[in-house]
C-alpha positions as CSV (number, residue, x, y, z in Angstrom):
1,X,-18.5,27.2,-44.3
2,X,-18.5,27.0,-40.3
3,X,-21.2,24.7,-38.4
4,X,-24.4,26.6,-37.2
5,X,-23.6,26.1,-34.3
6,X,-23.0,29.3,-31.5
7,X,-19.6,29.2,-31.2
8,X,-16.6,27.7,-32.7
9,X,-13.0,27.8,-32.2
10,X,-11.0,28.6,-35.7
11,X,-7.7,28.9,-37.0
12,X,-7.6,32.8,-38.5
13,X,-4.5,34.0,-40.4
14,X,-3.4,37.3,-39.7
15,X,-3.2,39.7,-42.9
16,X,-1.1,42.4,-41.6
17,X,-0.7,44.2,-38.5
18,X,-0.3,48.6,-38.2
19,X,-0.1,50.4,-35.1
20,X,-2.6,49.0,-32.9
21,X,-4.4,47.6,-35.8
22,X,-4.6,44.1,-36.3
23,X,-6.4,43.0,-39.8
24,X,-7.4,39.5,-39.7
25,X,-8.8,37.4,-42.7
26,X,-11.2,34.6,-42.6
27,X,-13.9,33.2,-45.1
28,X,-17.0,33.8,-43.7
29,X,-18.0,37.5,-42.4
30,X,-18.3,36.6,-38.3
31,X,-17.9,38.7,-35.6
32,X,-14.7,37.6,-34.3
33,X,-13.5,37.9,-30.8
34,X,-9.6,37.4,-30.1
35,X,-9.0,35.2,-26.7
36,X,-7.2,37.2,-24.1
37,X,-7.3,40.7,-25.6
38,X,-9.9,43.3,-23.7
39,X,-11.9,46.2,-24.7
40,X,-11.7,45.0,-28.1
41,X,-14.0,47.1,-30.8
42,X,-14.7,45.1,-34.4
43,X,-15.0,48.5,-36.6
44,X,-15.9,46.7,-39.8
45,X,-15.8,44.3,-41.5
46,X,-14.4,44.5,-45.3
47,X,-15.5,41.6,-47.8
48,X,-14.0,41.2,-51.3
49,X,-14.6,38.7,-53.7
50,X,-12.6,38.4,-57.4
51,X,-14.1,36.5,-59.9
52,X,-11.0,36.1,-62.3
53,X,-8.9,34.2,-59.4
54,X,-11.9,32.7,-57.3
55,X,-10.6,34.3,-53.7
56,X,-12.9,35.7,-51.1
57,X,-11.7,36.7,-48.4
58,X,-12.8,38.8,-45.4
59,X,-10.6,41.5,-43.4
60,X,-12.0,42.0,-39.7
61,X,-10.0,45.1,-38.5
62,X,-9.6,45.0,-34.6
63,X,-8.9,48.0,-32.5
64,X,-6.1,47.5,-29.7
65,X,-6.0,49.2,-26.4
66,X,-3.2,51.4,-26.0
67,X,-2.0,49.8,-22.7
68,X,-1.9,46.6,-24.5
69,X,1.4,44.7,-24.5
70,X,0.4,42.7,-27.2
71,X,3.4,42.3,-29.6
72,X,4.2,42.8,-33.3
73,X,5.6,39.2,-33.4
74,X,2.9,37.7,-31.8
75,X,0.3,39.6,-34.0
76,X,1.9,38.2,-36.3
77,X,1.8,34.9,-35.1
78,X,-1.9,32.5,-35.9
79,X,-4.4,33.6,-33.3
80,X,-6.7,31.0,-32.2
81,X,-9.9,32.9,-31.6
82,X,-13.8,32.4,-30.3
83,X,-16.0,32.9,-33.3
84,X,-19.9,33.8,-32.7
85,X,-22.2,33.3,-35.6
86,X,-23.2,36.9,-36.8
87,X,-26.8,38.2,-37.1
88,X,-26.3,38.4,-40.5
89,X,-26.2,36.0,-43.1
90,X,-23.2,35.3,-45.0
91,X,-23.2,36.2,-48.8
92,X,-24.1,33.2,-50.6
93,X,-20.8,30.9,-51.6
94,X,-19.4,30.7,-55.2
95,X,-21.3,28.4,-57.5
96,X,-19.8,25.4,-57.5
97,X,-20.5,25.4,-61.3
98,X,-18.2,28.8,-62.2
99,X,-18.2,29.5,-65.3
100,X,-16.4,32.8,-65.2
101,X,-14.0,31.1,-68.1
102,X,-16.5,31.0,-70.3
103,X,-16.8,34.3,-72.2
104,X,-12.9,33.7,-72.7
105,X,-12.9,30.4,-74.4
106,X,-14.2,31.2,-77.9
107,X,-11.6,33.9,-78.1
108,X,-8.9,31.6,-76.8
109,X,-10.2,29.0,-79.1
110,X,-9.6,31.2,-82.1
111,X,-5.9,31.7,-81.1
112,X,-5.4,28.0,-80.2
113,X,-6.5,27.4,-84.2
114,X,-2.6,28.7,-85.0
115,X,-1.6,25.9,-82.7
116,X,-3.4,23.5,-84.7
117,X,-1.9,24.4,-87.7
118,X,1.6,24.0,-86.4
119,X,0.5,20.4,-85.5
120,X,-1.3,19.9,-88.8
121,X,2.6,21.2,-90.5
122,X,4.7,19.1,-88.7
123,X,2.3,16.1,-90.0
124,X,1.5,16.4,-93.1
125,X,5.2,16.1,-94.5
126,X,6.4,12.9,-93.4
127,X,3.8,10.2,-94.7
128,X,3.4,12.2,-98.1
129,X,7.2,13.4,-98.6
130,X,7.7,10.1,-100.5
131,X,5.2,10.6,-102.8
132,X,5.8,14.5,-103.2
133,X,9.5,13.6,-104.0
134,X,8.5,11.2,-107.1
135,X,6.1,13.9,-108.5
136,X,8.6,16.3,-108.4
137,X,11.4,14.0,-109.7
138,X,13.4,14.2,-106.8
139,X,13.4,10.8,-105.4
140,X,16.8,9.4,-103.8
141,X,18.2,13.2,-103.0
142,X,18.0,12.5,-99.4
143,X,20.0,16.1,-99.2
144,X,17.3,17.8,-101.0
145,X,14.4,15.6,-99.2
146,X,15.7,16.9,-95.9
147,X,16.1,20.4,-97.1
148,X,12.1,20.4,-97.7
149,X,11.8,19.5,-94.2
150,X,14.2,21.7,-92.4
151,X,13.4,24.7,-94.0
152,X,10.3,24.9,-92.1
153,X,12.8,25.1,-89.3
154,X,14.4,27.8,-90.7
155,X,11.1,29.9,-91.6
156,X,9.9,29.2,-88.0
157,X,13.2,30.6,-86.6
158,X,12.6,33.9,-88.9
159,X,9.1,34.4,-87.7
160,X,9.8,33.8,-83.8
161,X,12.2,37.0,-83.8
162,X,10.0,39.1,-86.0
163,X,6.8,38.3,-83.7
164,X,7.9,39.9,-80.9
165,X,8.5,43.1,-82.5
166,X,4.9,42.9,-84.8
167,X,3.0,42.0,-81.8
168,X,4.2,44.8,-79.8
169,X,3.8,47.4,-82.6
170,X,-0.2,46.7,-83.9
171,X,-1.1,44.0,-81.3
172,X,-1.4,40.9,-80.5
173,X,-4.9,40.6,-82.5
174,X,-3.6,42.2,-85.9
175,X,-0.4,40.0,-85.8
176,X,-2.7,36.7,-85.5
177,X,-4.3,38.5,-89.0
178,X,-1.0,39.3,-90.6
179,X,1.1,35.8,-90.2
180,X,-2.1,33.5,-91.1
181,X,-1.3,35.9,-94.5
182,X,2.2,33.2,-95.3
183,X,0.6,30.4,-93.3
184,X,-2.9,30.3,-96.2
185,X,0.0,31.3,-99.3
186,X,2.5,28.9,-98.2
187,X,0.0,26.2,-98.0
188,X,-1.4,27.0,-101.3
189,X,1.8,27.8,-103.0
190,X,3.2,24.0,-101.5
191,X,-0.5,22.5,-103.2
192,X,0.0,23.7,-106.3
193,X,3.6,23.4,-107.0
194,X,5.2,22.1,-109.9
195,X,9.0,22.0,-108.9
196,X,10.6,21.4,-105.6
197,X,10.9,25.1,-105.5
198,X,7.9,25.9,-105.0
199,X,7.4,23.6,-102.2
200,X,10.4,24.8,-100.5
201,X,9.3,28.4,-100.8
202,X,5.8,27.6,-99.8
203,X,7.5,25.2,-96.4
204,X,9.7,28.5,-95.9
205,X,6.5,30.9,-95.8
206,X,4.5,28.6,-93.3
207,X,7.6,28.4,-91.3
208,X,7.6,32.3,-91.1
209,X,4.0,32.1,-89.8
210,X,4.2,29.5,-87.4
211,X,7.4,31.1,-86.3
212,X,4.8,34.2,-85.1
213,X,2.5,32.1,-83.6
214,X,4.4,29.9,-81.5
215,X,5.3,33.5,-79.3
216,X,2.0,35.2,-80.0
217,X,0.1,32.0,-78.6
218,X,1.3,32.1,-75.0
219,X,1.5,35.5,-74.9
220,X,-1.7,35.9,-75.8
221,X,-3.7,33.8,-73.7
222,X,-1.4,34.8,-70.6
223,X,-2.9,38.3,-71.5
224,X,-7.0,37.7,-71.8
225,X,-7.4,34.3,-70.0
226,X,-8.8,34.9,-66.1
227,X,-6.0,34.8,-63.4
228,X,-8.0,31.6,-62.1
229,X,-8.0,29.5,-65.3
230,X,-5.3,30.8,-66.9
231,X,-3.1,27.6,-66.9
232,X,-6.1,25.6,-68.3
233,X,-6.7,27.7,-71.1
234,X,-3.1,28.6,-72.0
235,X,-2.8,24.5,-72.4
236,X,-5.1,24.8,-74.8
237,X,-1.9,25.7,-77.1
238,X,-0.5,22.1,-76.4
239,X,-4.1,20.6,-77.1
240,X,-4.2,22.6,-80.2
241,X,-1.0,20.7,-81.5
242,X,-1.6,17.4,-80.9
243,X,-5.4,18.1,-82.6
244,X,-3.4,18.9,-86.1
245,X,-0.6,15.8,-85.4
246,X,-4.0,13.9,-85.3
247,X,-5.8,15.6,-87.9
248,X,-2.6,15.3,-90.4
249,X,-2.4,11.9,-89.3
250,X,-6.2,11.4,-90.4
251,X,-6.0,13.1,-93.9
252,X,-2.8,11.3,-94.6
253,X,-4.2,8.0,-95.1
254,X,-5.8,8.2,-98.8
255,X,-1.9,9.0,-99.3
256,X,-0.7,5.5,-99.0
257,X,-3.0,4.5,-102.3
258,X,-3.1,7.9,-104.1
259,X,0.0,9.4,-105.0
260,X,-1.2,12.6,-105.5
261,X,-3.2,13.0,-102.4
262,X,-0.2,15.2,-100.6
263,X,-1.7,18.1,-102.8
264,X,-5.1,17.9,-101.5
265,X,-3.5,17.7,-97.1
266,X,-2.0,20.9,-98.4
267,X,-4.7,22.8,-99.5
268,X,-6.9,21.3,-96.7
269,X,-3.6,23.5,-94.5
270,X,-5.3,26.9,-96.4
271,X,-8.6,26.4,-94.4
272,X,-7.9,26.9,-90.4
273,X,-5.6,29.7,-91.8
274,X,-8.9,31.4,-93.3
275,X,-10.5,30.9,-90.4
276,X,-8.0,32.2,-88.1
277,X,-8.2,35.7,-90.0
278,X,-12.0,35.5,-90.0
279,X,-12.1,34.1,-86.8
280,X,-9.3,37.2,-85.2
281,X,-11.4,40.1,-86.5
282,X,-13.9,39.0,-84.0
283,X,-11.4,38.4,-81.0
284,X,-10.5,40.8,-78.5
285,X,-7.3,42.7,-78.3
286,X,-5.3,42.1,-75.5
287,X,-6.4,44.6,-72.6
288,X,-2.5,44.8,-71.4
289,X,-1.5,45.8,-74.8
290,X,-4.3,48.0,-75.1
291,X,-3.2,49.9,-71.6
292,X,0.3,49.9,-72.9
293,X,-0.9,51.9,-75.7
294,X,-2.9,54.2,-73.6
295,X,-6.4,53.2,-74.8
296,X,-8.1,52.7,-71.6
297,X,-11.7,52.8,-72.8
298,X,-11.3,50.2,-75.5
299,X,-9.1,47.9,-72.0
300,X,-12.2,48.6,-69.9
301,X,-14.9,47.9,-72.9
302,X,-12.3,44.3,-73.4
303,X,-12.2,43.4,-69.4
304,X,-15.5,43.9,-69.0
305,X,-16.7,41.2,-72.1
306,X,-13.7,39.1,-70.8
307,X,-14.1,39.6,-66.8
308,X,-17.2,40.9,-66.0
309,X,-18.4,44.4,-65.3
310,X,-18.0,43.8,-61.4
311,X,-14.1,43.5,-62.2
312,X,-13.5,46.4,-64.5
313,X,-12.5,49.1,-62.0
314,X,-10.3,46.9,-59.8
315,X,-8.9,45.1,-63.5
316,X,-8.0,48.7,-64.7
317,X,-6.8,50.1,-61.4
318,X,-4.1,47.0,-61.5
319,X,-3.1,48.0,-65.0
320,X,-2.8,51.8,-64.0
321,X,-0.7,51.1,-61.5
322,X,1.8,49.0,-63.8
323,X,1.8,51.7,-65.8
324,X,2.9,54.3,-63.2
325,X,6.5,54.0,-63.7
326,X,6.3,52.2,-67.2
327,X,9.4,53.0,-69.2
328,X,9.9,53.3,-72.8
329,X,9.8,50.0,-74.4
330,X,12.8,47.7,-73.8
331,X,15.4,47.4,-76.9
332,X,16.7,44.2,-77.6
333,X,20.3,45.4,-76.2
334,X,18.5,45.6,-72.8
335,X,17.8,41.9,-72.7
336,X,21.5,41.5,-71.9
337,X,21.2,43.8,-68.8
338,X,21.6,42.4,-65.1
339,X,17.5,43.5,-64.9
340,X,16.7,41.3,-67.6
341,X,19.1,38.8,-68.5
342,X,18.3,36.5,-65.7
343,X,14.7,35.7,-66.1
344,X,14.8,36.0,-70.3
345,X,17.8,33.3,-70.0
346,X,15.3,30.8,-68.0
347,X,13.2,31.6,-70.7
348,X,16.2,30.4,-73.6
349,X,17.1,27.3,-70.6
350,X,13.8,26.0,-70.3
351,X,13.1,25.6,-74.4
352,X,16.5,24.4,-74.6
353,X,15.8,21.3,-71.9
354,X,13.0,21.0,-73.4
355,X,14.5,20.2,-76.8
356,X,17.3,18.4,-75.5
357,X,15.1,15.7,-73.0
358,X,14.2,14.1,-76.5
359,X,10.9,14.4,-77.3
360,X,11.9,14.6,-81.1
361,X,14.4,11.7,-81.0
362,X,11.8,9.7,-79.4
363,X,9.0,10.4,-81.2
364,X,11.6,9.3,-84.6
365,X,12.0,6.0,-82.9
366,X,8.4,5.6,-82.3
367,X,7.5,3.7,-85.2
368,X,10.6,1.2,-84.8
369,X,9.5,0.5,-81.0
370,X,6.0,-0.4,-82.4
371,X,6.9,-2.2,-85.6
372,X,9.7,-5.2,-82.9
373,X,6.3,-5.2,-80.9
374,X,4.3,-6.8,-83.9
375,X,2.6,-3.5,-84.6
376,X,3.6,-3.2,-88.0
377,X,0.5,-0.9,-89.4
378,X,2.9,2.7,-89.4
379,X,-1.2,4.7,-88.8
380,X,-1.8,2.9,-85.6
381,X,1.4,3.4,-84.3
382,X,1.2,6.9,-84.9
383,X,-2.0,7.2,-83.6
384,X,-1.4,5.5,-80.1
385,X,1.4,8.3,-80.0
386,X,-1.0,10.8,-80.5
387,X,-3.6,10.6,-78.4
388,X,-1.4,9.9,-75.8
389,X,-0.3,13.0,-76.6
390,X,-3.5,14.4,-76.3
391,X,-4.6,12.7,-73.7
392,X,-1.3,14.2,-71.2
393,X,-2.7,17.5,-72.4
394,X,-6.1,17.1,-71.6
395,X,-4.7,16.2,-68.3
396,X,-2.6,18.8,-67.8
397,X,-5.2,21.5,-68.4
398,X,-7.0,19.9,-65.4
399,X,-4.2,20.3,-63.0
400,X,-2.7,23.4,-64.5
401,X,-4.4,25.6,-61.8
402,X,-4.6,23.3,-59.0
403,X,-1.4,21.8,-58.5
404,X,0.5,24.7,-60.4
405,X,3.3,25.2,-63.0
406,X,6.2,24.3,-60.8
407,X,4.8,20.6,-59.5
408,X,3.9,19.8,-63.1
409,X,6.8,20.8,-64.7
410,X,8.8,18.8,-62.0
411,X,6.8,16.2,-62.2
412,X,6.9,15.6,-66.4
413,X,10.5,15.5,-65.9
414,X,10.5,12.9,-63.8
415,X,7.9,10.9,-65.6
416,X,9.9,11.5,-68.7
417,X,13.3,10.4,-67.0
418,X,11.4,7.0,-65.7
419,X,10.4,6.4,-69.4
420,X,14.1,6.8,-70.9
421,X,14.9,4.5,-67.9
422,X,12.2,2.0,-69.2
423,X,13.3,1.9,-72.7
424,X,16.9,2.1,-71.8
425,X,16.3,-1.1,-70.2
426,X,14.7,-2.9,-72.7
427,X,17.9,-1.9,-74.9
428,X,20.0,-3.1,-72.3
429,X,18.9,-5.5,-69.8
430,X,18.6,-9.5,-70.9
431,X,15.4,-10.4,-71.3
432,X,12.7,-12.5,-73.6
433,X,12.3,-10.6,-76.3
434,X,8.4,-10.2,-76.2
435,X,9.0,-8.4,-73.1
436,X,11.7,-6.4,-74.3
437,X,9.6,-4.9,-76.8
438,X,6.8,-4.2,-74.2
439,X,9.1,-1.9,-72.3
440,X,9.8,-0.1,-75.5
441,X,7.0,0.5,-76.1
442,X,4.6,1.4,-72.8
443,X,8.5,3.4,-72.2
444,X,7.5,5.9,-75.5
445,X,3.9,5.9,-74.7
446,X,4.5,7.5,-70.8
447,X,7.4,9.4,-72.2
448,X,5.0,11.3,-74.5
449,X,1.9,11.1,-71.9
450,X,4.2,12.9,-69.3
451,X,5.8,15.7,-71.6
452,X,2.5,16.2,-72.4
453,X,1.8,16.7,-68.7
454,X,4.1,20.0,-68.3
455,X,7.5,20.5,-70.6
456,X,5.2,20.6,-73.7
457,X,2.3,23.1,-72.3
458,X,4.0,24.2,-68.9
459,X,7.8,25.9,-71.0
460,X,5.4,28.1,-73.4
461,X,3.0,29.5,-71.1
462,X,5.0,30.1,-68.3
463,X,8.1,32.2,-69.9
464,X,5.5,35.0,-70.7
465,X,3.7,34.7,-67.2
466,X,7.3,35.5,-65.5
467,X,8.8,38.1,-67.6
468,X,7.2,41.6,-66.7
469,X,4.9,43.8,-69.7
470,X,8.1,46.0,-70.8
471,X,10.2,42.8,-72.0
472,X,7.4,40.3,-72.2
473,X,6.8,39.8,-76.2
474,X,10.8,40.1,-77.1
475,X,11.6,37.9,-74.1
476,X,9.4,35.0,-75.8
477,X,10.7,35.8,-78.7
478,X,14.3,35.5,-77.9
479,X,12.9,31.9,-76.0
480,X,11.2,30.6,-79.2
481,X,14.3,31.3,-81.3
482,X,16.2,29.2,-78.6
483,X,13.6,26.5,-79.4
484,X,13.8,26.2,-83.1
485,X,18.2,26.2,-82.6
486,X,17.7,23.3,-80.4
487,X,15.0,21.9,-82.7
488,X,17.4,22.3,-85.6
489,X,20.4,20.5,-84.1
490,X,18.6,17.8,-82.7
491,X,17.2,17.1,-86.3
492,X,20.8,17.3,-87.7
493,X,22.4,15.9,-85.5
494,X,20.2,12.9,-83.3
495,X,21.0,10.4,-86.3
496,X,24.7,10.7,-86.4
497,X,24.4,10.1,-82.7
498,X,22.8,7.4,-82.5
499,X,25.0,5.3,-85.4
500,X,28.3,7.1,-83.2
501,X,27.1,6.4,-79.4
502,X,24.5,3.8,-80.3
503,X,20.9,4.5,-79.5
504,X,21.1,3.3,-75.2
505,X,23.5,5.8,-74.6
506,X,22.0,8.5,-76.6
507,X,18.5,7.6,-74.8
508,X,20.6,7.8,-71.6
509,X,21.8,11.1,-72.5
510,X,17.9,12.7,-72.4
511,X,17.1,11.0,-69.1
512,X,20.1,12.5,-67.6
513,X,18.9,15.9,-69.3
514,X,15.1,15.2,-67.9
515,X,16.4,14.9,-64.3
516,X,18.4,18.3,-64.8
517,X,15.7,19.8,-65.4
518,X,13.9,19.1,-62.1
519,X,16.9,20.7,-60.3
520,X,16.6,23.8,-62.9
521,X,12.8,23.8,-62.2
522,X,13.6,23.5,-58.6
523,X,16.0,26.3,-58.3
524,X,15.2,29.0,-60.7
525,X,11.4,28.6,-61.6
526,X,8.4,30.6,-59.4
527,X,4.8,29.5,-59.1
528,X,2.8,31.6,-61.0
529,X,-0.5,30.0,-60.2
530,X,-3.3,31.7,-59.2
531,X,-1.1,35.5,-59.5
532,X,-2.1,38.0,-61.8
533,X,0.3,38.5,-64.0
534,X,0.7,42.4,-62.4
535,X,1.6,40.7,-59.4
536,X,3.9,38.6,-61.4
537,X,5.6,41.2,-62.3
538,X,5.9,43.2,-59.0
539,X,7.8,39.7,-57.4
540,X,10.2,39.6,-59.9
541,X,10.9,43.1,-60.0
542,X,10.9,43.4,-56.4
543,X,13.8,41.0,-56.0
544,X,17.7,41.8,-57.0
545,X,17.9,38.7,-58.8
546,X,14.3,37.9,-60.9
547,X,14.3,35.2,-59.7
548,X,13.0,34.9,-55.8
């Protein structure tokens, strides 16, 4: 807010400039008097405020005279102008407690519950997988002990290509409903099992449904969240996943005195799957998809609980509008088109970096780094990994919306790429053992604090924020099934690596990968902060390329 004083001298940005019209916006509805122009008339002034993005802004329209040589490029230019204090009192300022997120969060919560799961599936095989293989009288088939792990891979890779196409057909709300279905059965099916089959086909079916999720998430969110705080509450899907790591890390440690405890962390999986279906018949539908599909009452009933009433006619309006021109639904062929193929391709590029930086090759190593430290106690080790996990999320849903996709995802790279550096040092560089160790270890703590900050939450809720409504859900799809690839090759092939190349260069290989991906984030990746994602979709249209 200005002083109270009479006059002040501000810096005002001009807006845009028509014939002899100049539109000038400032914060705080003031009569405003540009220096050196005469016979100016203020008609009116125009004051909007949006609640989903947090912008006021006021447009002054000025009146030029016709003899007036003023030029276009100098309108255009910053005027420095002699502002009075108006009769009239300003409208009071936004509350510094907002709180507009709020009727969002229990819906975004509910969809965040798949994310937990996918944590909670990734955990509760590797601790237990010993005593599930002596149940099952398969102990020492190291081929068939890795088939039970991969084939998760394998389900999740089904799922991501069939989400896309589900999503889009019922919505995203019913889709949530319909993959918990193999998530609750798989779970159950794995808990129950009396022969390795059964737990392969039960790890095949949560695969399936995490597959689904791991697209419908992001896309999701993106869709309902406020433009404001929708990078905070879309990294509520990395929170979501380091909450089951943690929670399977928890429920795993009755496992290391009762053999048969596996069978209990697997029913405990059928629970948030329940409550996901429960929990989804009282969420809201996406409004986008709901314009799409031409149900415009049930969009404004949805923005309105979401938004606010004050925001349903200028919400709807947006979506009309995007709608104009909408064509038919893209076909998967049209992903290869010049229109397409750039910005879906960032999509595949950025999950493949993100694979290939080494989160999963680090994370193996983990326990190693901890146990040369002195930390031999495998649950504390694990733990310190994941809550520095967390912890990067928690502060990445902070910054999300203040410092923007872009700077974090730039940033995480480079904090990962310092990390390798660290470790790769501790491999390489003489030094007294005690210290070595120390590297190694504070080394795989930032490396997971920093991908935490932005290539874990940043790559899945960006890819649907840039790709425009007609290609959004296939687009992630197509992304997410780049994702499990990588995740899959890294798995089969990290080990053979490391005994090849030895673990320094292989280490040195991910750091180099982490520092290309600044300069891919540099070049090819917009900021989507604080745009809605209409207007999103309007920039990247608008240019020949995607990708201005």
């Amino acid at each position: 807010m200005l002083p109270a004083s009479s006059t002040d001298e501000k810096e005002v940005r001009v807006c845009r400039v028509r014939t002899k019209q100049l539109c000038i916006c400032t914060v705080t509805p003031l009569t405003v008097i540009p220096l050196g122009w005469q016979q100016l008339e203020v008609s009116r002034v125009d004051s909007k405020f949006n609640p989903r993005d947090g912008s006021r802004f006021f447009g002054i329209k000025v009146h030029l005279e016709e003899e007036s040589e003023t030029s276009e490029d100098s309108d255009q230019a910053n005027a420095k102008v002699e502002v009075s204090k108006a009769t009239k009192q300003p409208p009071s300022r936004i509350s510094d407690w907002d709180l507009s997120w709020l009727p969002v969060l229990p819906h975004v919560v509910t969809a965040a519950m798949a994310n937990f799961l996918f944590g909670y599936h990734i955990g509760i095989i590797n601790g237990p997988l010993v005593s599930i293989a002596k149940e099952l009288k398969f102990e020492g088939n190291t081929l068939l002990e890795g088939f039970v792990v991969s084939i998760f891979i394998v389900g999740a890779f089904v799922g991501s290509i069939s989400g896309g196409v589900l999503s889009d057909a019922v919505g995203r709300r019913r889709t949530f409903q319909i993959c918990a279905i193999p998530l609750v059965l798989g779970a159950a099916l794995s808990a129950s099992a009396g022969s390795v089959d059964a737990v392969i086909l039960g790890r095949l079916l949560v695969g399936i449904g995490i597959g689904v999720n791991t697209a419908l998430v992001p896309l999701y969110i993106s869709e309902i969240a406020p433009t404001k705080y929708r990078g905070a509450l879309g990294s509520l899907c990395q929170i979501g996943t380091c909450t089951g790591l943690i929670a399977a890390l928890i429920f795993g440690i009755p496992a290391e005195t009762d053999p048969h405890w596996w069978r209990t962390m697997f029913w405990v999986a059928t629970l948030p799957g329940l409550l996901l279906i429960v929990g989804m018949q009282y969420a809201v539908e996406s409004p986008r998809w709901l314009g799409n599909v031409g149900k415009w009452d049930d969009a404004s009933s949805t923005i309105e609980k979401l938004w606010g009433k004050e925001n349903v006619e200028e919400a709807i309006k947006e979506l009309r509008n995007a709608n104009i021109n909408k064509e038919e639904e893209a076909s998967w062929s049209e992903l290869l088109t010049k229109r397409y193929f750039k910005v879906a391709s960032i999509g595949g590029a950025l999950f493949a970096l993100q694979q290939f930086a080494g989160i999963n090759g680090v994370l193996y190593f983990s326990s190693s780094n901890f146990q040369d430290a002195g930390i031999t106690n495998s649950i504390a080790a694990s733990a310190a990994v994941g809550f520095s996990n967390l912890a990067g999320a928690f502060v990445a849903s902070s910054l999300m919306d203040s410092q923007g996709r872009r700077k974090l995802l730039m940033g995480s790279y480079t904090g990962m790429a310092l990390s390798i550096a660290l470790m790769v040092s501790a491999l390489n560089i003489p030094m007294e053992e005690q210290l070595s160790h120390t590297f190694s270890v504070v080394g795989n703590l930032t490396y997971v604090f920093t991908f935490a900050l932005g290539a874990g939450p940043v790559t899945a809720l960006i890819i649907p924020e840039m790709c425009s409504t007609r290609i959004r859900a296939k687009a992630l799809a197509v992304s997410l099934c780049v994702h499990w690839v990588c995740n899959f090759a890294i798995g089969l092939l990290f080990l053979e690596f490391v005994q090849r190349f030895g673990l320094s260069a292989v280490y040195t290989s991910f750091g180099v990968v982490s520092l290309l991906s600044v300069l891919f984030t540099n070049l090819y990746i917009i900021e989507t902060k604080g745009r809605s994602l209409e207007e999103i979709e309007k920039i990247l249209l608008g240019s020949e390329s995607g990708l201005n």
